[in-house]
N, C-alpha and C positions, 0 to 999 in steps of 0.2 A: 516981167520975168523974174527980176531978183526976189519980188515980195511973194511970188509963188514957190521959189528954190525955199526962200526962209519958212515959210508955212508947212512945206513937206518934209523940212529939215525937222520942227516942232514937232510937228507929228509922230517922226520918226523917234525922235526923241520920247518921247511921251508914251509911245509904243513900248517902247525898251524898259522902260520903268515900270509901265505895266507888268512885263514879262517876269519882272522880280517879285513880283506880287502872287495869292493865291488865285488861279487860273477858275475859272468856273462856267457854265453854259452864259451867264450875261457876257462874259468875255468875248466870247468867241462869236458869240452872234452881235456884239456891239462892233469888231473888227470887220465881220463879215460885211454888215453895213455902211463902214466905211469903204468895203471896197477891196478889201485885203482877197488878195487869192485865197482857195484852202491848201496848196502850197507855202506861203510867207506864213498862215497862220501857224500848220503845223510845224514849218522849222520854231517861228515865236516859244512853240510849249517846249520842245527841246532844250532851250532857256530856263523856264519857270521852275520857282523852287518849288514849287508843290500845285496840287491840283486838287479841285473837287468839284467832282462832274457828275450832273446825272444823268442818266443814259436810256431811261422806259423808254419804252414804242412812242410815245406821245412827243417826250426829247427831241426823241429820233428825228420824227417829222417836222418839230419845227424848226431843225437844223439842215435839216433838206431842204425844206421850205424859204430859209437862208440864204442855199445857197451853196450848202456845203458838202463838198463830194466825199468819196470812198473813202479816197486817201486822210480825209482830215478825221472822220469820223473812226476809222479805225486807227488812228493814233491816239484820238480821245481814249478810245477802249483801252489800248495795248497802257495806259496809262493810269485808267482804273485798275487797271489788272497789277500791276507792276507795285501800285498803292496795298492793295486786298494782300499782296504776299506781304511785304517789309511788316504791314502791321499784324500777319497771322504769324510772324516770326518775332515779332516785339518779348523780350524779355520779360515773364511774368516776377522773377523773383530781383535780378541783376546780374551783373556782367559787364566786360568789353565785346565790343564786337567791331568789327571792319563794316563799317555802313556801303560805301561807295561800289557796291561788286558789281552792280548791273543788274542780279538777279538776287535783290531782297541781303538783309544783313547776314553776316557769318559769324559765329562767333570764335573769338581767342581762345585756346583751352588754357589752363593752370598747369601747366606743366612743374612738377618735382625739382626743385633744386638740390644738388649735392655740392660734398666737397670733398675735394682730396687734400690728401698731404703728403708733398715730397719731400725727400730728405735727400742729403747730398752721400750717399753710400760710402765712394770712392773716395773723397776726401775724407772721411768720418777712418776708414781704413787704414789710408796712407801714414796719415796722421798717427792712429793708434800704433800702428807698427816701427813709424819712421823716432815719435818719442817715447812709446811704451818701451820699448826695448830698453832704454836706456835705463830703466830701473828710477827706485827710490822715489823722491818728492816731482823730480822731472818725468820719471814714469807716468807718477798719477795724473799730472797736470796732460799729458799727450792727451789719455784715455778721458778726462773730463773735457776737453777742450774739442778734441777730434772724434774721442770712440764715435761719439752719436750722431755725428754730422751737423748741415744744416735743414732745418726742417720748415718748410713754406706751406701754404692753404692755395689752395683758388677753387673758387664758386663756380660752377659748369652745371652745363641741362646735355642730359643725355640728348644722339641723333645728330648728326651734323647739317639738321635741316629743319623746320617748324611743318607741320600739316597744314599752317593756312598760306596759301602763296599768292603775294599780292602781285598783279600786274602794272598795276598804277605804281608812280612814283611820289604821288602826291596822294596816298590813303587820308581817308575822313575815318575818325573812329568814336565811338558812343560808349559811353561810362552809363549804364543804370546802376544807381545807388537803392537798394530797394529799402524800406523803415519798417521795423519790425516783425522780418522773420523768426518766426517761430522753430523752425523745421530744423532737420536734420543733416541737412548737405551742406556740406565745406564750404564749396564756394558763394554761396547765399548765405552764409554768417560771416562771413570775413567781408562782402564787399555791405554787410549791414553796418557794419563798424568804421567803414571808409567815410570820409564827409564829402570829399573833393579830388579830383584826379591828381590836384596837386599834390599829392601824398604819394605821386607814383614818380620818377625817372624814367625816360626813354634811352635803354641802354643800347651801345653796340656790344655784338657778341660777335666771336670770329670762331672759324671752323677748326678745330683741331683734331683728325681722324675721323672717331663716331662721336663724339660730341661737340658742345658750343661751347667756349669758355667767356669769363668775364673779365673784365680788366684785371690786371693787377691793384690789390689795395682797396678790396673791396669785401668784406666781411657781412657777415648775414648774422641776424639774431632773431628774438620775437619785438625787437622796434623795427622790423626789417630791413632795409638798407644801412648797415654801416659804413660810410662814403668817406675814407681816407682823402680820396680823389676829389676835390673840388668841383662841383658843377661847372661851375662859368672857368674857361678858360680851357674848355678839355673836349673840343668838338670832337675828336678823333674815336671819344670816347660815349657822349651822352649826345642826343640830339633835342635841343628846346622843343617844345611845342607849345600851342596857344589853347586856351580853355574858354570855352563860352556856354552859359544855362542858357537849357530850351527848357526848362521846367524843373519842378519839382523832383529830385536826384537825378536828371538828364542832363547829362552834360555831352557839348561835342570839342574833339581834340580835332587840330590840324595842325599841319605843319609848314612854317612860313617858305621853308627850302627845298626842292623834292629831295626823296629819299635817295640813298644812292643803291643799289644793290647788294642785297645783303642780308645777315642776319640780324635781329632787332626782337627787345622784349621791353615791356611793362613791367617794372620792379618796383614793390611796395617799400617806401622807405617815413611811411607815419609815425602815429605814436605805437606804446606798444597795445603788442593785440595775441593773447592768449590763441585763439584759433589762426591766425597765421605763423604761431609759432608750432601748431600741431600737425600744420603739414607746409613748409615754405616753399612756393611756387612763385614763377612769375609766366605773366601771360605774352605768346612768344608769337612772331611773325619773319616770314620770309617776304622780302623784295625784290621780285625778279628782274 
């Protein structure tokens, strides 16, 4: 009894490692051989990081022939399927895009960065009035010290919401770095100068009316991110994330903690870069 519990356990085992593997028709007719319902097999793909199936009439039949019913064969499908979009949506030039949707990648837009500047009016007033008045060298000093006020920046994106709205709390997201655009468009010359996502921050942004704003202490130029605010030590403010190559300018971001709800962008903070200084955006996301 034990050494059959241990053998099914191996099995089981062994199955599962498979499942991380790419899935393909030896698979599933090698499972089915063992015995595997086409219940356990399609939960197994459910699992598997990717697939490649083929599917002719001929397929067909010797997966029938197998052994394997409706249910398993039309999961195969819905999984080619599911495949034929994400790759007829693959970025031809580059981009961010939110991989994880369910139905094929989305991408981030570039949303406009601006900035305002406030001044302290009231005080700039009081002041002018409270030691202008008094005339002379203490006049002048009112009026240099108070007339103009105090005047601050903060960086904001219009809309108090992003168009892409994530469900998940743990988003996967893809960097295509394309090499050697030629062309025309903004965003495929700025993300040809990018090397690495590391060149980007994962900011919080908070709602303020109709727009997003950014921390405090946070200044934009064309090296793009000016970062007063120290990364490490300011979760309230930046969220780490982890980078890994699947290829040649493919990179995938994830994030070790889910996200919490909320508003969130990609801000470029490399070297400098003439086309990101001709139009500064960052690429923006909501957290539902």
């Amino acid at each position: 009894m034990r050494k059959k519990i241990f053998l099914l356990a191996m099995l089981f085992i062994a199955t599962c490692a498979q499942a991380q593997e790419v899935m393909t028709n030896a698979t599933v007719l090698e499972m089915l051989g063992k015995g595997y319902s086409s219940v356990i097999i399609a939960g197994q793909l459910e699992n598997a990081e990717a697939c490649d199936f083929s599917l002719s009439l001929s397929d067909l039949d010797a997966l029938k022939a197998a052994g394997a019913d409706d249910i398993l064969i039309m999961k195969m499908q819905d999984m080619v399927s599911e495949k034929k979009k994400a790759e007829a949506k693959t970025p031809e030039y580059g981009g961010v895009y939110w991989w994880n949707t369910g139905e094929g990648p989305e991408q981030l837009g570039a949303s406009p960065i601006s900035v305002e500047e406030k001044s302290s009016g009231l005080l700039g007033a009081v002041g002018g009035a409270v030691l202008g008045s008094r005339g002379g060298a203490l006049g002048t000093v009112g009026n240099v010290v108070f007339g103009s006020g105090i005047s601050s920046e903060r960086m904001v994106l219009s809309g108090n919401t992003s168009s892409i709205k994530i469900a998940t709390h743990t988003p996967v997201f893809r960097f295509y770095i394309p090499a050697g655009y030629q062309g025309s468009e903004w965003l495929y010359q700025f993300m040809t100068g990018v090397k690495n996502p590391r060149e980007f921050v994962c900011v919080k942004l908070k709602k303020k009316n109709s727009k997003r704003t950014f921390p405090k202490g946070m200044n934009i130029s064309s090296w793009g991110l000016d970062v007063d605010i120290p990364v490490a030590g300011n979760k309230d403010k930046y969220v780490a994330f982890d980078v890994k190559t699947l290829g040649e300018g493919v990179f995938e971001v994830t994030f070790s903690e889910p996200l919490e709800p909320g508003e969130y962008c990609f801000m470029y903070k490399g070297v400098k870069s003439d086309v990101f200084a001709s139009k500064m955006s960052a690429f923006d996301f909501t957290v539902e």
